[in-house]
C-alpha positions in Angstrom: 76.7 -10.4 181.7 77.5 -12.4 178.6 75.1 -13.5 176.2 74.3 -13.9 172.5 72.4 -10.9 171.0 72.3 -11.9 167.7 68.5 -13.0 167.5 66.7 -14.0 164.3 68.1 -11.3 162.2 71.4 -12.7 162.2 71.0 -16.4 160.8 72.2 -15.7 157.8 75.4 -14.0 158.9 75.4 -17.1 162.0 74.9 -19.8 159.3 78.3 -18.6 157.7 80.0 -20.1 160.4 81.2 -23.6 160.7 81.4 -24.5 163.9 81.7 -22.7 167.1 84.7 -20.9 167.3 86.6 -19.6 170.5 87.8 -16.3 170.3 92.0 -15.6 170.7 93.0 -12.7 171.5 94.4 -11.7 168.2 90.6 -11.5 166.6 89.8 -10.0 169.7 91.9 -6.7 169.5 90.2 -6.5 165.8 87.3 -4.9 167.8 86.6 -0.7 167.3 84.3 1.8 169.0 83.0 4.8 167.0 80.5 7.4 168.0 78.4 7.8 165.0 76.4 10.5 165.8 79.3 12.9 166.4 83.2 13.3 167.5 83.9 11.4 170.5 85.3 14.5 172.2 82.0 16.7 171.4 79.2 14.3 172.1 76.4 16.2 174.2 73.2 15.4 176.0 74.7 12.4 177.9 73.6 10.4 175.3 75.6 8.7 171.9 74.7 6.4 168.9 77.7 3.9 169.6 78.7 1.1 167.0 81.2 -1.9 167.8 82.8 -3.3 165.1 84.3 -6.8 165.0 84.2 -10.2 163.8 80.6 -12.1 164.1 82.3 -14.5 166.6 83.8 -11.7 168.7 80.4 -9.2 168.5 78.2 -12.7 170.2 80.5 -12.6 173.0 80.9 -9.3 173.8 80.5 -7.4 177.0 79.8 -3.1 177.2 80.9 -0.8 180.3 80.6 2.9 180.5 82.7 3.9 183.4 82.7 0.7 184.7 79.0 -0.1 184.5 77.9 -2.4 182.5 75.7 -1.6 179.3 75.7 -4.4 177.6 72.0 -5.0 176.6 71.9 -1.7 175.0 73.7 -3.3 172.5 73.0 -5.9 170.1 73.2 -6.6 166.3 70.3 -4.5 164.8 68.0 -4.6 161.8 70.6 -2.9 159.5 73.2 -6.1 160.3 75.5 -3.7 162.8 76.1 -4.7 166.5 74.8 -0.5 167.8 73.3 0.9 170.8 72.8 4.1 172.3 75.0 5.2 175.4 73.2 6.7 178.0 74.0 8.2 181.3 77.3 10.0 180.6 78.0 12.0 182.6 79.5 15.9 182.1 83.4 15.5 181.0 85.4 12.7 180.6 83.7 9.2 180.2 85.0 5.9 179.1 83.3 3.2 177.0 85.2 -0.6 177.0 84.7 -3.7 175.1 85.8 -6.4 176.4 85.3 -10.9 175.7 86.1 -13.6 177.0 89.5 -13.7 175.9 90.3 -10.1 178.3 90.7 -8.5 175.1 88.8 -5.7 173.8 88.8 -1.8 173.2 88.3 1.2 174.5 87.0 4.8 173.8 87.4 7.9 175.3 84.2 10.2 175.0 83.9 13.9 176.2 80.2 14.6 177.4 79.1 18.2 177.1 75.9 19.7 178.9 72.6 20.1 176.7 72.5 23.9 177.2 76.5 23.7 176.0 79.0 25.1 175.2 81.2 23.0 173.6 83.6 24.9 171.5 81.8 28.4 171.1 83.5 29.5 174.1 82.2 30.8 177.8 78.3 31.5 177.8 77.8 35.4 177.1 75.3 36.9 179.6 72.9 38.1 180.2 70.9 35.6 178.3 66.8 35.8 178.0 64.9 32.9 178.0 61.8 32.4 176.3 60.7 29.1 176.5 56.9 30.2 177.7 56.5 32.0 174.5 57.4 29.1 172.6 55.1 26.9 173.7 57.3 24.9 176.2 56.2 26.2 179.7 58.7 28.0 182.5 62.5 27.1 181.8 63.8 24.2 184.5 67.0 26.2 185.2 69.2 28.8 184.6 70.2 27.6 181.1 67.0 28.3 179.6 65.9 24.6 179.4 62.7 23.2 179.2 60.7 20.3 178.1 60.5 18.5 175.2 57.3 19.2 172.9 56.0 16.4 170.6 52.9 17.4 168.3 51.7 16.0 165.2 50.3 17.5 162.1 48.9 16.0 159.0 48.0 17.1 155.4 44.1 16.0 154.3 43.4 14.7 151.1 42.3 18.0 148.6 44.6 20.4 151.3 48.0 22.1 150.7 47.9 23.0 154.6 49.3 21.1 157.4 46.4 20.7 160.7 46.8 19.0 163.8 47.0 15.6 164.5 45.8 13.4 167.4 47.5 9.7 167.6 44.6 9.3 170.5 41.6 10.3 167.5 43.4 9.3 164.0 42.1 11.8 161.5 40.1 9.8 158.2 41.1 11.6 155.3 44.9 11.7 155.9 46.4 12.1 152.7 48.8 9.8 151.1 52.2 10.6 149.6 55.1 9.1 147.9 58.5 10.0 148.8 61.2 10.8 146.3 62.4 6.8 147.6 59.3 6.0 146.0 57.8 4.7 149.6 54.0 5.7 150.0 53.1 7.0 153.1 50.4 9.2 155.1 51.0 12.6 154.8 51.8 12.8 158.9 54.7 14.6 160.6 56.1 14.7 164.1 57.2 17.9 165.1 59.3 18.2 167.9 60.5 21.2 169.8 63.1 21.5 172.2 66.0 23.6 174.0 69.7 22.9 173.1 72.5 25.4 173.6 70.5 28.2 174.9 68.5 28.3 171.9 65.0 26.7 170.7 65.0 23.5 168.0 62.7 22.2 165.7 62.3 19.1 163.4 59.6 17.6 161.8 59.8 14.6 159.9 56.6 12.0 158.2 56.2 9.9 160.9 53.6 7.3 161.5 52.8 7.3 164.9 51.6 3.6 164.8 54.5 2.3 164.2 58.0 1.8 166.1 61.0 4.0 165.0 65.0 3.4 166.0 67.7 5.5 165.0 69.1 1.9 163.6 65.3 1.1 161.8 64.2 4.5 161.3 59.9 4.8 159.3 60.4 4.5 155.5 58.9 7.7 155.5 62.3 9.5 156.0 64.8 9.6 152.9 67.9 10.0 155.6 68.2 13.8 153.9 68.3 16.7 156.3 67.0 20.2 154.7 68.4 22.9 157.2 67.3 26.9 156.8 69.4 29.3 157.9 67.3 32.8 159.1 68.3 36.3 157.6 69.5 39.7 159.5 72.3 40.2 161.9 71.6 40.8 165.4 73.0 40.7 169.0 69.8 40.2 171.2 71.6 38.2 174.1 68.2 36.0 174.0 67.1 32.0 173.0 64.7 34.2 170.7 61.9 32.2 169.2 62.1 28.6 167.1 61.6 28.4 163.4 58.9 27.2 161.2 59.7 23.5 160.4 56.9 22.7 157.9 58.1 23.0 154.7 55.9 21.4 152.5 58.3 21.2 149.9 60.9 19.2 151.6 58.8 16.7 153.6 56.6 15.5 151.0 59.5 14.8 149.6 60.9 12.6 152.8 63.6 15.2 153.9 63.4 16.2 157.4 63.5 19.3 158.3 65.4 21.1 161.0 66.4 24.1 163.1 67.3 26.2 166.2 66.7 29.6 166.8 70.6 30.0 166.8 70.6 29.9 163.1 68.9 32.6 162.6 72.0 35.7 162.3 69.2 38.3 163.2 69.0 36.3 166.8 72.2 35.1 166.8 75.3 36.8 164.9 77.6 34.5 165.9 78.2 31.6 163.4 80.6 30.2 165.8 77.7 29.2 168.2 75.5 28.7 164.9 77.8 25.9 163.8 77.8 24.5 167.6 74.1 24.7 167.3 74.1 22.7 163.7 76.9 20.0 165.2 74.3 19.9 168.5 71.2 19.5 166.5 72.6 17.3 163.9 73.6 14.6 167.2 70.8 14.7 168.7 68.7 13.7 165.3 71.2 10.8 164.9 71.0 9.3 168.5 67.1 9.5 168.2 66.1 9.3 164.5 69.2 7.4 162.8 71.9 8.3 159.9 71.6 11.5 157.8 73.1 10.5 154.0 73.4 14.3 153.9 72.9 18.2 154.7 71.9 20.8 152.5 70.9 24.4 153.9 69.0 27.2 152.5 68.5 31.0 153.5 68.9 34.4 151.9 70.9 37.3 153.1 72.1 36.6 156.7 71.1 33.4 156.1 73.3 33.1 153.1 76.0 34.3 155.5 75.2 31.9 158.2 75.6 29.0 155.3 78.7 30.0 153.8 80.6 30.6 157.4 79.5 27.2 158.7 80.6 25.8 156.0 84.0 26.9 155.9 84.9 27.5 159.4 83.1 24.1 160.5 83.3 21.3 157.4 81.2 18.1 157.2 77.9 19.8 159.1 76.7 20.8 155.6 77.3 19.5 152.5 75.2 22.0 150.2 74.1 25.5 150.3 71.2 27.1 148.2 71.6 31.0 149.2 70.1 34.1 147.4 70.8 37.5 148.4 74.5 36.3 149.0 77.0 37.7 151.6 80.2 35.6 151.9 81.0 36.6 155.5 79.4 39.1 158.4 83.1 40.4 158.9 83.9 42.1 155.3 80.0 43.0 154.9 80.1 44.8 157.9 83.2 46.5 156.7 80.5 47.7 153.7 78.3 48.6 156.8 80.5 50.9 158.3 82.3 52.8 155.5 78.6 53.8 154.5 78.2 54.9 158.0 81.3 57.1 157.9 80.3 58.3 154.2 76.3 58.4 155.2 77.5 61.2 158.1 80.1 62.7 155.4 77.3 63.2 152.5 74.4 64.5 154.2 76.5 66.6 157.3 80.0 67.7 156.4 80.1 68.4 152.6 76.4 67.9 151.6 77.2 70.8 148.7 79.9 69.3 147.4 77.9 65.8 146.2 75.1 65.3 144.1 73.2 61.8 144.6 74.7 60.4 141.5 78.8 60.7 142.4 77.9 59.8 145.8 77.4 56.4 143.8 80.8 57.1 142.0 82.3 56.7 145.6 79.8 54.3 147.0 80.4 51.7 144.6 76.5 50.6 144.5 76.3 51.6 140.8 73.2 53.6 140.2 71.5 52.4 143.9 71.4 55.6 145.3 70.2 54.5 148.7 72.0 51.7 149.1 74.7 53.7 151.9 71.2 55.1 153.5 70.2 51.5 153.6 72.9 49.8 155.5 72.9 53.1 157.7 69.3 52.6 158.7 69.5 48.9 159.2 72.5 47.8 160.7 75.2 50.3 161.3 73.7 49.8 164.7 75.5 46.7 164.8 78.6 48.3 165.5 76.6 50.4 169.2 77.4 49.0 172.1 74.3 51.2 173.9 71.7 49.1 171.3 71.1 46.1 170.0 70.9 43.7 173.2 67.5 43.0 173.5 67.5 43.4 177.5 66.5 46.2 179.4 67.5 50.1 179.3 69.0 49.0 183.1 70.7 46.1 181.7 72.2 48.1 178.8 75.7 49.2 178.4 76.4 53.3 179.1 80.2 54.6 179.3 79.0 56.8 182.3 76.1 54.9 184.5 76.7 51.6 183.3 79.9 50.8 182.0 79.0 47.0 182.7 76.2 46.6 181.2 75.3 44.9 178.0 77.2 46.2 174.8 75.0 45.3 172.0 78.0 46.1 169.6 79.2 42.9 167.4 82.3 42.2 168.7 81.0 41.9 172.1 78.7 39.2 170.7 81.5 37.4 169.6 84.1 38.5 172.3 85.1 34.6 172.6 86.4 34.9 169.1 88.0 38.9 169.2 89.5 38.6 172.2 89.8 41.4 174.6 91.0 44.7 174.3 94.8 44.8 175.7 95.1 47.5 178.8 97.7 49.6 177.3 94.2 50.9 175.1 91.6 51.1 178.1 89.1 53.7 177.7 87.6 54.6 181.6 84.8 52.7 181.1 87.3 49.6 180.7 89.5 51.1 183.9 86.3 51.2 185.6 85.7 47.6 185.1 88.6 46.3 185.1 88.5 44.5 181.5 88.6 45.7 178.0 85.6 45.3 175.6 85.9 42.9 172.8 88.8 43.7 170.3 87.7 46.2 167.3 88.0 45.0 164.2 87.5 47.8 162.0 90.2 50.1 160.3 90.6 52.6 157.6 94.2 53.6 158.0 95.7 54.3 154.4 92.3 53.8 152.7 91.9 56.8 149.9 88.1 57.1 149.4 86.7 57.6 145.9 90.3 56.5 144.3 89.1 54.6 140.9 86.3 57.2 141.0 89.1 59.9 140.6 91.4 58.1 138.3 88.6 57.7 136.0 87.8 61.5 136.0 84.1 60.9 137.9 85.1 63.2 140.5 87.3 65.9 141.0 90.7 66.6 143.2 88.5 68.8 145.5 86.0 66.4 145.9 88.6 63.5 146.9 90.8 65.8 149.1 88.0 66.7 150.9 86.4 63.5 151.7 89.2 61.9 152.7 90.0 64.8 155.2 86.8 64.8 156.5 85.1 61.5 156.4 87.5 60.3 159.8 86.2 57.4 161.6 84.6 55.9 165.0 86.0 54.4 168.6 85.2 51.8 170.3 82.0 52.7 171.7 81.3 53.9 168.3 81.6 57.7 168.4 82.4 59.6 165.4 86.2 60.4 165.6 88.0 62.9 163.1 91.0 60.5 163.0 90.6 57.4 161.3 90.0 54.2 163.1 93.0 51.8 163.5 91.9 48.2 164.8 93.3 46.8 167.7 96.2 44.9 167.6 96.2 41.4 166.2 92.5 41.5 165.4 93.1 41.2 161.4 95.0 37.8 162.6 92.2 36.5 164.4 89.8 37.8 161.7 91.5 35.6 159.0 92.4 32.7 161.4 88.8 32.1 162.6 87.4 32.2 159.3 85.7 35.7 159.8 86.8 36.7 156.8 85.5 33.8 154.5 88.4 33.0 152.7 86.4 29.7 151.3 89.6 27.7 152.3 87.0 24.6 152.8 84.3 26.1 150.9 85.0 23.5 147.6 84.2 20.6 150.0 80.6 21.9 149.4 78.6 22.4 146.3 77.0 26.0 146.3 74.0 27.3 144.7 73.7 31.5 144.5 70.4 32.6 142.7 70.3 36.2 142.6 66.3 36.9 141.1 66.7 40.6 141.0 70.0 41.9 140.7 70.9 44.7 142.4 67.5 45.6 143.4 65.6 44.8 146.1 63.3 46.8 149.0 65.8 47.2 151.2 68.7 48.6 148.5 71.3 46.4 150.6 72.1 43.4 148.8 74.0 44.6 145.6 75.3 41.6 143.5 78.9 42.4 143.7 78.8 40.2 147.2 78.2 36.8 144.8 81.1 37.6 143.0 83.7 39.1 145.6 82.3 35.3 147.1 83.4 33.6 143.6 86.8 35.4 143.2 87.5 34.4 147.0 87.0 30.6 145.8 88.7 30.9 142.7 91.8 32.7 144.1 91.6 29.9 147.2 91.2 26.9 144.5 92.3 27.9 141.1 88.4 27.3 140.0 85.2 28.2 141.3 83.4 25.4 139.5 81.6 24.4 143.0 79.8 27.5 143.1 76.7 28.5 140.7 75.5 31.6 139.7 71.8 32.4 138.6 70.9 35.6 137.5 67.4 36.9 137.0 66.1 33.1 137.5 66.4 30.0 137.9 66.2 27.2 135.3 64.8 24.6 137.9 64.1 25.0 142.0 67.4 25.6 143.9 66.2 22.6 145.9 66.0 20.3 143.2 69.1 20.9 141.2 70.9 20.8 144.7 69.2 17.3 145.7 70.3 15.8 142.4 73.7 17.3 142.9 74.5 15.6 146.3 72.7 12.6 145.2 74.9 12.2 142.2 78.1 13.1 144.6 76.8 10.5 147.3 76.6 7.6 144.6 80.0 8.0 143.2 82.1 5.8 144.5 85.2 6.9 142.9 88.8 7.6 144.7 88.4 10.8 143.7 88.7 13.7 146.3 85.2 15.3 147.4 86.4 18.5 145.5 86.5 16.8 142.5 83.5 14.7 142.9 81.9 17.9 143.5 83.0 19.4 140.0 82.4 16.5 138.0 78.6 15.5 139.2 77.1 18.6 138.6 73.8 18.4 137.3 73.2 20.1 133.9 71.2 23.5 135.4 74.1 23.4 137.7 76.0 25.8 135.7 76.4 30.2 136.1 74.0 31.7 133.7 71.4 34.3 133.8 67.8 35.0 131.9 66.2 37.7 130.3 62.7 37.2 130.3 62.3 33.3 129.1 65.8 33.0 127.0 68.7 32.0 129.4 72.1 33.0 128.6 75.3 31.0 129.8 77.9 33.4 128.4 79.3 35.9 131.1 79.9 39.0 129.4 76.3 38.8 128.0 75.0 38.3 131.8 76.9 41.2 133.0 75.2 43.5 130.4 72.0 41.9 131.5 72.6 41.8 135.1 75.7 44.3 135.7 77.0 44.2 139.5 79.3 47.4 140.7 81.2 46.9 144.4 81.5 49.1 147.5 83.2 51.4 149.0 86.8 49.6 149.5 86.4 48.4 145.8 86.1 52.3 144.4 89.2 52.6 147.0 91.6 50.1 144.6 90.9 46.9 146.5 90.6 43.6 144.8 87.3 42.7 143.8 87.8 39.3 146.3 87.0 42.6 149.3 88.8 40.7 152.1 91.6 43.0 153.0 90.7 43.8 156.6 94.0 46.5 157.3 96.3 47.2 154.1 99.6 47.4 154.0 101.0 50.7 153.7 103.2 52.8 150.9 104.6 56.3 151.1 101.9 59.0 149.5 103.5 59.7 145.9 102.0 62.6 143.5 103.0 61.2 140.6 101.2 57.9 141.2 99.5 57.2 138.2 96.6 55.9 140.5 95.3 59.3 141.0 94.7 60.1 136.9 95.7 62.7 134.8 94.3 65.4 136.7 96.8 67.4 139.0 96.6 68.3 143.0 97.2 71.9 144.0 100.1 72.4 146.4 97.5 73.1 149.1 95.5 70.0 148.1 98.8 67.6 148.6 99.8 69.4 151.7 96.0 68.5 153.1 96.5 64.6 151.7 99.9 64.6 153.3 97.9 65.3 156.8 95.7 62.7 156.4 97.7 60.1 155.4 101.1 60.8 157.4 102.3 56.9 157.4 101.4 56.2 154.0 97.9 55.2 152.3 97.0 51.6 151.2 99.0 49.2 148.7 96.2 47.1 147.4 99.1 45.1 145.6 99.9 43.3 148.7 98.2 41.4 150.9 96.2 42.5 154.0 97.7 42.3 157.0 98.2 39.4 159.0 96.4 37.2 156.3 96.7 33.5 156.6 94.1 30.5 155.6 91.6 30.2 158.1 91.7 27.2 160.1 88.6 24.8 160.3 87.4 23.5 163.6 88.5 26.4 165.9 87.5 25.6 169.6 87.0 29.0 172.1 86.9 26.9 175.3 89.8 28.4 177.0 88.3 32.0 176.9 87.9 34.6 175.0 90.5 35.5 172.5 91.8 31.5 173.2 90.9 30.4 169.7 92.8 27.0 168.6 92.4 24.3 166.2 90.6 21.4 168.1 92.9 18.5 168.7 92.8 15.2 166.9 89.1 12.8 167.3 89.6 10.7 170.0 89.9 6.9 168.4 89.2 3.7 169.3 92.2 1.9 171.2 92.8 -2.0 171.9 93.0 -3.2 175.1 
């Protein structure tokens, strides 16, 4: 029914008018619905922040249906002066929210309502899926979808304690400490935690909250700043599992007024699929909006795979974050696993097939990792298993795939994580465990057709034409189920497309719509010999060679000259306040804080000159780089030229005529022109969607707008 909602709070705006006004038609049509907590089209939940816009007159007379029911008094003009309510009841799929006054005009919106446990645009659920609610505190899931209820606790800081405790709303605690936010608003050190299911995964957020007092997403406690701080967890694993929910209390953060959240599904070591990470941080992000209100802006943290998970939601999925603070930096999980692999194929090839042939130190020569020996051994230990469909699932041995007695079962292997992404394998390349099932396994993705190990390594005289011929005859490759194979591995058609389209190869196409801070504390070294600095700056070339400048991104070295978190605050800050008609790229660039600058330290003195840095903190490559690719690493499949003995690639040393005749075997098509792009490369396009199925990847169509009636 019609009525005025304006209330007290809008005198002064009511005061502005005249005289009663009747409403024609033409003011009428001025009216607009937007979604603020999301994209129409990928609301989920069944719930939405909703916002009309309009003239006062028009807003007073106004009457709200979803699907033909009214909703009107869940709107009404709210404390921050905008007519907002949040939509409830929507169901699964298309919905429609209308507008209408007195005059019969109005407008209308289309919204798309997705289920809590998703999906939305990741694609087809995988299966099987664990759930693990009960060990997280929630109780039994309440369906199949791993779902279960809601958990809200409280925890507060005591004066004289750096510790959070418990909190009881029914027993208020006495020596609750008091704090000011950076918004300079004094509160008690309190915070809600909630914890929750969403996409088959396990949330968090905590936020200072005063649980004496009222909160709306439209009048939200002065406790929060509106900032969101948002980790990303390290690794990379395919356990088909909700996995367990992260740690939320960050002292750092929420003493500051940030809140703080996250879902299990950003965490790559539970969940290597950034595809379903970003759906997670879109998800997450909606569901803070409809209940807690407006976030001014998203900045994420996280080393290794959680530098990873950063830097492919970013680029794939724009807008969800703004800034990334990352150490231990990997660009993408598609070129570092390409790393991965080629240490698995020379691992095998060092210590089994020509042990005699390679001391430790030109196995670095070949390697790329510079003087980190173990480096190859390291990836091999901890994550070639990635690439095994027979490990890696998290389910049980009955569950788990095997070519002979199981050829169903769950293949723990990296593509089939992601199989909505890769696609399927087409049948002309069946294996009998795919006959037997009647479906191919997920696309594979690697290929080292053409690739001439140890190249630069040779050319520069490090290693001799024995030593080359040899490991290139003998270091083969692996099939789809991950057997060694004497043959190289080709990858399935297409795949290098997809790769580049979906943004699995970070090409940083979006990535200067975000400001990027890389601190690297200890080079090349670190306990697990993995994360070799070369990986900051194939990252840095990739933006350059995308952008013409890289100015977005920073580079520490051996330090930091202030906390990540505060040099990334004051960055976005400064961006947020400039009000400019300048592109966000540029307003990026041009507001960077003074620490936010590449430079590198050397006990206290800091150096901003690069050439000094790389004495000080010298980064190598890997094995593709020591193989003559660019130093950006994101060919996925070179292009091919004939084999040519005079090349002066190969040095001034000569081959045999046997040695040729045995390169000529290996490489019969040609070996790799690294002076051409890869394959199939294009830009990767932001905003794929997976809906229709595996291998279905699209751009999602145009946001669904707001239409007169």
């Amino acid at each position: 029914m019609k009525r005025n909602r304006w209330g007290a709070i809008a005198v002064g705006l009511a005061a502005t008018l005249v005289a009663p006004m009747s409403i024609g038609r033409a003011e009428a049509t001025d009216l607009t619905i937007h979604v603020v907590s999301n994209r129409a089209d990928l609301v989920s939940e069944g719930d939405a922040l909703v916002e009309v816009k309009g003239s006062p007159a028009a807003l007073a007379d106004l009457d709200v249906a979803l699907n033909g029911h009214d909703v009107s008094d869940d709107f009404a003009v709210r404390e921050n002066g905008r007519f907002m309510g949040v939509v409830t009841g929507l169901r699964d799929g298309a919905n429609e929210l209308v507008a209408t006054t007195s005059s019969g005009g109005g407008a209308r919106l289309a919204i798309t309502n997705h289920p809590k446990s998703g999906p939305i645009f990741s694609g087809p659920h995988i299966s099987p899926w664990l759930c693990t609610t009960a060990s997280n505190g929630l109780g039994a899931p309440i369906d199949a979808h791993c779902n279960a209820p809601t958990k809200i606790e409280y925890f507060y800081q005591a004066e004289g304690s750096s510790s959070f405790a418990a909190y009881n709303p029914a027993n208020p605690a006495t020596d609750v400490k008091q704090i000011t936010t950076d918004q300079g608003k004094t509160v008690p050190y309190i915070i809600r935690q909630e914890t929750g299911t969403q996409n088959r995964g396990i949330y968090r957020i905590a936020v200072l909250y005063d649980p004496a007092k009222p909160w709306a997403p439209w009048a939200a406690q002065e406790g929060w700043n509106h900032k969101l701080f948002y980790p990303f967890g390290a690794s990379c694993g395919t356990v088909y599992s909700q996995s367990s929910a992260q740690n939320v209390q960050n002292n750092n953060a929420l003493s500051r007024g940030f809140m703080v959240a996250t879902s299990s599904l950003n965490v790559l070591g539970n969940n290597c699929n950034t595809v379903l990470s970003a759906e997670t941080v879109m998800m997450l992000k909606e569901h803070i909006v409809d209940n807690y209100g407006e976030i001014r802006y998203t900045f994420g943290s996280g080393g290794s795979g959680g530098s990873i998970g950063q830097n492919m939601v970013a680029n794939s999925y724009p807008g969800l974050i703004q800034g990334i603070t990352e150490t231990l930096n990997y660009a993408d999980t598609t070129t570092t696993g390409t790393e991965v692999f080629d240490c698995h194929l020379l691992f095998e090839y060092f210590t089994t097939k020509s042990p005699h042939l390679w001391p430790a130190a030109q196995q670095t020569l070949v390697s790329g990792h510079g003087t980190s020996a173990g480096t190859c051994a390291g990836w091999e230990v901890l994550f070639s298993a990635t690439e095994d469909p027979t490990n890696g699932c998290g389910v049980s041995a009955a569950e788990h795939y095997n070519a002979e007695t199981n050829p169903g079962g769950c293949r723990g292997k990296y593509e089939d994580f992601e199989v909505n992404v890769w696609g399927r394998r087409p049948e002309s390349l069946w294996t009998a465990p795919e006959k037997q099932i009647g479906r191919g396994f997920a696309n594979g993705l690697y290929d080292n057709i053409g690739v001439q190990y140890g190249l630069k390594a040779l050319a520069a005289g490090q290693i001799t034409t024995e030593q080359f011929v040899d490991l290139n005859e003998k270091i083969g490759g692996f099939d789809i189920d991950f057997n060694l194979t004497t043959h190289r591995t080709a990858q399935d058609p297409g795949t290098a497309r997809t790769a580049y389209q979906a943004g699995r190869v970070n090409d940083a196409h979006m990535l200067n719509q975000v400001a990027i801070i890389d601190s690297r504390a200890t080079g090349n070294v670190d306990p697990l010999l993995i994360h070799t600095m070369h990986h900051t700056f194939a990252h840095k070339d990739r933006i350059k060679k995308m952008h013409g400048t890289a100015e977005n991104h920073v580079s520490w070295r051996g330090g930091e000259p202030a906390p990540a978190f505060d040099v990334m605050d004051a960055w976005l800050s400064a961006v947020e306040a400039d009000t400019s008609s300048d592109p966000l790229p540029a307003k990026i660039i041009k507001n960077k804080p003074a620490d936010a600058r590449d430079m590198c330290f050397a006990g206290r003195q800091r150096f901003t000159n690069k050439a000094t840095c790389d004495v000080l903190w010298p980064y190598y490559g890997a094995p593709r780089i020591v193989a003559g690719s660019p130093t950006t690493h994101d060919v996925m499949k070179c292009q091919l030229k004939p084999l040519n003995r005079d090349d002066a690639e190969y040095g001034a040393v000569p081959f045999t005529d046997a040695q040729w005749a045995r390169l000529q075997a290996v490489f019969p098509d040609g070996v790799c022109d690294w002076s051409k792009p890869s394959v199939d490369i294009q830009k990767s396009v932001p905003w794929q969607t997976y809906a229709d199925g595996p291998g279905s990847g699209r751009p999602l169509p145009p946001a669904p707008v707001s239409e007169s009636l």
